[in-house]
LOKOLSE-731425 format. One line per 8 residues: number of its first residue (from 1); for each residue x, y, z of N, C-alpha, C. Coordinates in steps of 0.02 Angstrom, whole numbers, always signed. Each point is the difference from the previous one (the first is absolute). Last residue first. Example, Ala and Ser with C-alpha at 12.3 -4.5 7.8 and 13.67 -1.06 7.14 Angstrom:
# LOKOLSE-731425
2) +642/-112/+354/+42/+59/+3/-39/+55/+37 ~ +15/-286/-4/-45/+59/+0/+45/+60/+0
***
This chain:
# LOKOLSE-731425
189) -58/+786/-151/-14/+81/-37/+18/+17/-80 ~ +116/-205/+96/-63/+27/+42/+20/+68/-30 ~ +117/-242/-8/-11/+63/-14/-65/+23/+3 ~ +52/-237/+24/+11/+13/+47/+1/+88/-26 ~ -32/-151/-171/-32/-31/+66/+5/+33/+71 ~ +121/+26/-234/-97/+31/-22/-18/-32/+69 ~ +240/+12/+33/-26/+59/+13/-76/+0/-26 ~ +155/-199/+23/-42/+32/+45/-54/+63/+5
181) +197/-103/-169/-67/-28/+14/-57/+36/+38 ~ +197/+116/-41/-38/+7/-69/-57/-69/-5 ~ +147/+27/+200/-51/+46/-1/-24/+2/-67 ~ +152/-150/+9/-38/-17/+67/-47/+55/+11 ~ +181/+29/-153/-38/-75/-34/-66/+5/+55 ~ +165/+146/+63/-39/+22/-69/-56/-54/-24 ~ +175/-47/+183/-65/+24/+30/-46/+40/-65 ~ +133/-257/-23/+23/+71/-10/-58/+69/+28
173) +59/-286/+63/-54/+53/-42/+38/+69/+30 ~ +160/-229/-58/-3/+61/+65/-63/+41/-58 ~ -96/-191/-40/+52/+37/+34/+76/+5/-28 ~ -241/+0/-133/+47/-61/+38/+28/+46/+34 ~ -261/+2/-32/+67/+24/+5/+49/-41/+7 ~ -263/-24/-79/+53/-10/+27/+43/+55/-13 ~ -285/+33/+16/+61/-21/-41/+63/-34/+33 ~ -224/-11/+60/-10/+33/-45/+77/+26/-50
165) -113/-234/+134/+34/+50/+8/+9/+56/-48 ~ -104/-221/+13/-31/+42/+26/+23/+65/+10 ~ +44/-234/-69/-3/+7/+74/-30/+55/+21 ~ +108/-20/-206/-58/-58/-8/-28/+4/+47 ~ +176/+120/-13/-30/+45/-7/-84/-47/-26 ~ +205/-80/+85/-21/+49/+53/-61/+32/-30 ~ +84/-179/-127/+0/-24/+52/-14/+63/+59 ~ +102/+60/-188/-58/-28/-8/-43/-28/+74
157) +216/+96/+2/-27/+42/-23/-80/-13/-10 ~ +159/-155/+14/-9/+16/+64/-55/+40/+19 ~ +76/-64/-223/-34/-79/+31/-8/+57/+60 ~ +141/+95/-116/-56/+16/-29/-57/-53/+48 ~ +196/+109/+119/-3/-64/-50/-77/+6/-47 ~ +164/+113/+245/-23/+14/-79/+1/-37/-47 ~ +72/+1/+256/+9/-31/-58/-82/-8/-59 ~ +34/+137/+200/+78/-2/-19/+14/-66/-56
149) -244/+155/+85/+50/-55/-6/+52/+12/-37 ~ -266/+73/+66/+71/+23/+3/+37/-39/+6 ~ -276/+70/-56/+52/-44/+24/+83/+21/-6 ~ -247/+110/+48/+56/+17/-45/+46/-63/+9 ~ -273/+64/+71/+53/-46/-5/+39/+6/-43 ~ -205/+152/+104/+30/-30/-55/+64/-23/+18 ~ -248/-37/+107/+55/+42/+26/+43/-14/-77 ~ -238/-80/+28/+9/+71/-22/+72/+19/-3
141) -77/-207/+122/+19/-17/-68/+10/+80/-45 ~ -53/-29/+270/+55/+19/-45/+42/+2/-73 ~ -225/-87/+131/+27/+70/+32/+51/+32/-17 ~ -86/-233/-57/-33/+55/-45/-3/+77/+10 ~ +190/-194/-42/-32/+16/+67/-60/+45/-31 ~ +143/-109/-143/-46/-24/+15/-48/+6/+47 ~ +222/+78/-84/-69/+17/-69/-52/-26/+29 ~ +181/-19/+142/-26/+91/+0/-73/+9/-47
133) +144/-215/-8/-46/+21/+69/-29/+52/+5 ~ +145/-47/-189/-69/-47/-1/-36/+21/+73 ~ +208/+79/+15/-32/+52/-33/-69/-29/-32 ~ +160/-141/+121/-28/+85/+54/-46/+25/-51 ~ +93/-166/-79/-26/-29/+32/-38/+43/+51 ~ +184/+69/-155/-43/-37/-41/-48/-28/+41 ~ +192/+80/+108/-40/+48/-7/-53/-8/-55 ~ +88/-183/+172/+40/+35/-59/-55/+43/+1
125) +23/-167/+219/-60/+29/-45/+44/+57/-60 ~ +187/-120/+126/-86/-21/+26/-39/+31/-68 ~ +237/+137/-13/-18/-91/+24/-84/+6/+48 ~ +43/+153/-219/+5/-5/+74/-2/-64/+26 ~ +1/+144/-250/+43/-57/+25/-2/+12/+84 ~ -125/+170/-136/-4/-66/-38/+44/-52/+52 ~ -89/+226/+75/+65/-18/-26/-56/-72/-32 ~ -118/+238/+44/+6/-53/+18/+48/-52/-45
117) -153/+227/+66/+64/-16/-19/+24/-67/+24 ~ -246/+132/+1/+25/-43/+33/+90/-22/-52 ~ -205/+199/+64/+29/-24/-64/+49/-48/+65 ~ -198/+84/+88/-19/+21/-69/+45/-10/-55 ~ -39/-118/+232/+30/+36/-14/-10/+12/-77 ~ -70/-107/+228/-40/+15/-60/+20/+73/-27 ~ +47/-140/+226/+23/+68/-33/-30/+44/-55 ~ -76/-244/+102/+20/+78/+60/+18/+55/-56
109) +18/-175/-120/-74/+15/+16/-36/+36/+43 ~ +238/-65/-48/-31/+40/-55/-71/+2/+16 ~ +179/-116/+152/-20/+66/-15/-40/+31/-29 ~ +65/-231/-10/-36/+23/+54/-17/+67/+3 ~ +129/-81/-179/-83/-26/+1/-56/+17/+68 ~ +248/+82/-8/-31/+27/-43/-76/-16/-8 ~ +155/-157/+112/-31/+67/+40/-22/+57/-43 ~ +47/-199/-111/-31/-23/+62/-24/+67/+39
101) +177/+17/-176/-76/+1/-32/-33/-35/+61 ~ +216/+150/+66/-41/-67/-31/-45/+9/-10 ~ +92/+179/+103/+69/-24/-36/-18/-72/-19 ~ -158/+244/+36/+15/-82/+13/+59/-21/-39 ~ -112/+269/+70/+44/-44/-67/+3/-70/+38 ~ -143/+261/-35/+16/-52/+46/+43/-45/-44 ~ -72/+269/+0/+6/-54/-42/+24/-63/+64 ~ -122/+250/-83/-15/-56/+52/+23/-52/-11
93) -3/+263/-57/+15/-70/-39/-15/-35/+67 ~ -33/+284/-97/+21/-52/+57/-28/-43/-24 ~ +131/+55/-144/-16/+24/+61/-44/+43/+16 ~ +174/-147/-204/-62/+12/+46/-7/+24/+63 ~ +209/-22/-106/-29/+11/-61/-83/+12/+7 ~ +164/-71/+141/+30/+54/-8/-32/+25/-55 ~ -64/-188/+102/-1/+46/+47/+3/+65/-33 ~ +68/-184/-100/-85/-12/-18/-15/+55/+40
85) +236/-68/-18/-39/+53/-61/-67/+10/+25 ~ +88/-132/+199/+30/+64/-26/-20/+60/-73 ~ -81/-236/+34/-11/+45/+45/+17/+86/+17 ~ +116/-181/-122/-45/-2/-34/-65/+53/+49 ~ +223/-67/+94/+12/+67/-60/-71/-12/-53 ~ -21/-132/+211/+36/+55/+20/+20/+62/-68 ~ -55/-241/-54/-60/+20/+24/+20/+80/+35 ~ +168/-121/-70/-24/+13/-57/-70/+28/+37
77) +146/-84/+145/+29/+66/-39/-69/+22/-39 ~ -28/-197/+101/-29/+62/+39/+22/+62/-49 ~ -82/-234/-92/+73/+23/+23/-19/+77/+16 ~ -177/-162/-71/+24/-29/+41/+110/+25/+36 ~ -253/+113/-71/+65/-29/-52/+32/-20/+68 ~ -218/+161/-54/+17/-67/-13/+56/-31/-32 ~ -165/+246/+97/+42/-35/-60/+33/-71/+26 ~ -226/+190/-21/+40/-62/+38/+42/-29/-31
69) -152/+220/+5/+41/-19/-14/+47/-54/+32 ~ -248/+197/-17/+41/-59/+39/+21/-48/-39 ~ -76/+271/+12/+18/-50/-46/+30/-40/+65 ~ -165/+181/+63/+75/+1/+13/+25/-73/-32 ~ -219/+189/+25/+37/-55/-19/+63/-3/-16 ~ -206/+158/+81/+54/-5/-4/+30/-63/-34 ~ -220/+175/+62/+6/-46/-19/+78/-6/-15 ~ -124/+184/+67/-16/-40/+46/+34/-79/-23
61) -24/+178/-166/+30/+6/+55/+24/-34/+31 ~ -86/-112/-210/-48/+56/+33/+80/+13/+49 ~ +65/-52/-230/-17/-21/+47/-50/+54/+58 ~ +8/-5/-274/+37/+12/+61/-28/-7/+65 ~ -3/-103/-255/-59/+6/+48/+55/+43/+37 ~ +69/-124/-186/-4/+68/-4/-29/+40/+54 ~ +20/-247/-43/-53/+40/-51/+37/+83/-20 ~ +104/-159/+181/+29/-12/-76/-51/+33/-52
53) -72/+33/+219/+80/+28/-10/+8/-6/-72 ~ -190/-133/+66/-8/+73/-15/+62/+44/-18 ~ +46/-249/+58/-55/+15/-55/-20/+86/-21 ~ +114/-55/+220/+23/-22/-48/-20/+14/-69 ~ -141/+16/+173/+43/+67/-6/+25/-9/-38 ~ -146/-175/+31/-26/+57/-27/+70/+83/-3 ~ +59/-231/+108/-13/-14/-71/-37/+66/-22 ~ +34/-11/+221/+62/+4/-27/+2/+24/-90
45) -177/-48/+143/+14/+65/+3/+62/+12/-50 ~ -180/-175/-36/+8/+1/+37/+61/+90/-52 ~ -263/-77/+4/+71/+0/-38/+46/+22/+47 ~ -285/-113/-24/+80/+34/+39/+57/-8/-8 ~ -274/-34/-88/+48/-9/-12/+54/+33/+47 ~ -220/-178/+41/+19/+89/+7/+58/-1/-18 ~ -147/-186/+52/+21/+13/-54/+24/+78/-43 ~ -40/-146/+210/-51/+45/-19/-6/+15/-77
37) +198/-79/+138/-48/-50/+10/-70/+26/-34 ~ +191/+140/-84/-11/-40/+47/-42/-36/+17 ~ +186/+26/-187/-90/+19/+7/+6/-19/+79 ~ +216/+117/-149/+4/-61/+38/-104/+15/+12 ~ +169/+104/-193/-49/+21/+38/-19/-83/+29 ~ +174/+143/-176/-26/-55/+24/-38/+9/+48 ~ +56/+148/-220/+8/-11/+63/-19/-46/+53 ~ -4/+25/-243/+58/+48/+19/+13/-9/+81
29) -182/-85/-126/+72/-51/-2/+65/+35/+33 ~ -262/+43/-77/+50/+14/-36/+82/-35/+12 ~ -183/+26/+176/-7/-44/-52/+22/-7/-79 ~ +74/+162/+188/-7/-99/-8/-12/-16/-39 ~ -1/+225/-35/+60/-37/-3/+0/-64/+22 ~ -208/+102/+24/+38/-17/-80/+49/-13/-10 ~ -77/+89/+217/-34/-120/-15/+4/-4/-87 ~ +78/+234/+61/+46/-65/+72/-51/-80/-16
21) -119/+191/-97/+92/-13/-23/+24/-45/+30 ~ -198/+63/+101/-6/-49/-63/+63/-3/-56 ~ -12/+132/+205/+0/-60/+7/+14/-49/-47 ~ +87/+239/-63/-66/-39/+58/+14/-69/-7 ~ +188/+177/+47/-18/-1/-62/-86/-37/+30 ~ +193/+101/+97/-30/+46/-27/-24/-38/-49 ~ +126/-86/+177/+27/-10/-77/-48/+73/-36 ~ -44/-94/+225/+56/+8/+0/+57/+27/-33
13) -238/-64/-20/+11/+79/+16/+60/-6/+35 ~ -45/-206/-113/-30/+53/-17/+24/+73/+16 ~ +25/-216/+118/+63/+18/-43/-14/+70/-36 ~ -174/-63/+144/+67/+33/+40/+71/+9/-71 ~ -213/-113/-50/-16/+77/+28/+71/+24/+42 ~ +10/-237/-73/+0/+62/-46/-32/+58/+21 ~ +116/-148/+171/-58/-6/-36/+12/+71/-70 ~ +202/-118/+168/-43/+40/-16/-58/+0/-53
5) +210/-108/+159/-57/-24/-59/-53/+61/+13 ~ +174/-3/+154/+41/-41/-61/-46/-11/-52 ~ -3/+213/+201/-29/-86/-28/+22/-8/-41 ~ +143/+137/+169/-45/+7/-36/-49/-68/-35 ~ +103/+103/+246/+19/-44/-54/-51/+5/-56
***
C-alpha cells in the first residue's frame, strides 16, 4: 500500500524537481500541505498528482489513478443512465451511487470522491444539505459538486451554488453537458 502523505523529498524526486519547489508551491498556495506534530510539511498523495497532472507533470509509472465519482438521486433510472455516460466517456472510473442524501452523507467520507453528482430534491436530507456537508468535511471539501435537478429555477440554482457547488444541471443532463464539466477535473495527460 502506498503512503497517503508524503514529505517533500519524496514529492520531489517523484516530480524531478527539488525540494525547495515543492515548499514554493505551498507556500505559494498552489499546494496544500497538512504540519505534523513537529512541524513538518506533508502533502498528501492524491492532492500532489492531481495538481501536477493539471501542470503538465507526467505521471511517474508506478503511479495510477482512477477518478472517483458519486452520484446522487433518489430515482434509480436516472442514477443507471447517469452512470452509463460517465463510464462511457471515462476509463478507468470508480463510480458509486446513493439513492438519498442520508446515505450519500454516510458514504462520502469512506469514498472520498473527486466529483460528487448530486440531485437537488430527495426526501430526508436534499442535495443543498449534502453538499454544505462535503464543504465542510475537511477530507472531502476538495471533491467537486455538480448539482442536478428537475426543477430549474434561478432561486434553486442559487441555493446550490451558495452551498458550494460548482455548477448546476437541469435534467434530463445531457452526456455533452456532463463531460464539458468533468473533463478540466477528471482528463489526464
Amino acid at each position: 500500500m502506498k503512503k497517503e502523505l508524503l514529505t517533500p523529498a519524496e514529492v520531489a524526486k517523484l516530480f524531478g524537481v527539488s525540494p525547495v519547489t515543492v515548499r514554493k508551491w505551498s507556500q505559494d498556495g498552489l499546494l496544500s500541505a497538512v504540519k505534523t506534530p513537529g512541524g513538518h510539511r506533508r502533502y498528501r498523495r492524491k492532492e500532489i498528482f492531481e495538481y501536477l497532472t493539471k501542470k503538465g507533470f507526467p505521471l511517474p509509472e508506478e503511479e495510477s489513478w482512477t477518478p472517483k465519482v458519486m452520484v446522487v438521486d433518489d430515482d434509480k433510472i436516472v442514477i443507471n443512465l447517469l452512470k452509463i455516460a460517465i463510464e462511457e466517456s471515462y476509463s478507468p472510473i470508480d463510480i458509486q451511487s446513493a439513492n438519498n442524501g442520508f446515505d450519500a452523507a454516510r458514504m462520502l467520507s469512506r469514498f472520498r470522491p473527486d466529483i460528487v453528482l448530486l440531485d437537488l430534491k430527495m426526501p430526508g436530507m436534499d442535495g443543498i444539505e449534502v453538499c454544505k456537508q462535503i464543504k465542510q468535511d475537511p477530507d472531502i471539501k476538495n471533491a467537486k459538486v455538480f448539482g442536478i435537478t428537475g426543477y430549474d429555477s434561478d432561486e434553486n440554482r442559487n441555493k446550490f451554488l451558495n452551498a458550494g457547488a460548482e455548477a448546476v444541471i437541469a435534467k434530463p443532463v445531457e452526456k455533452d453537458v456532463l463531460v464539458k464539466l468533468f473533463d478540466p477535473f477528471l482528463k489526464r495527460g
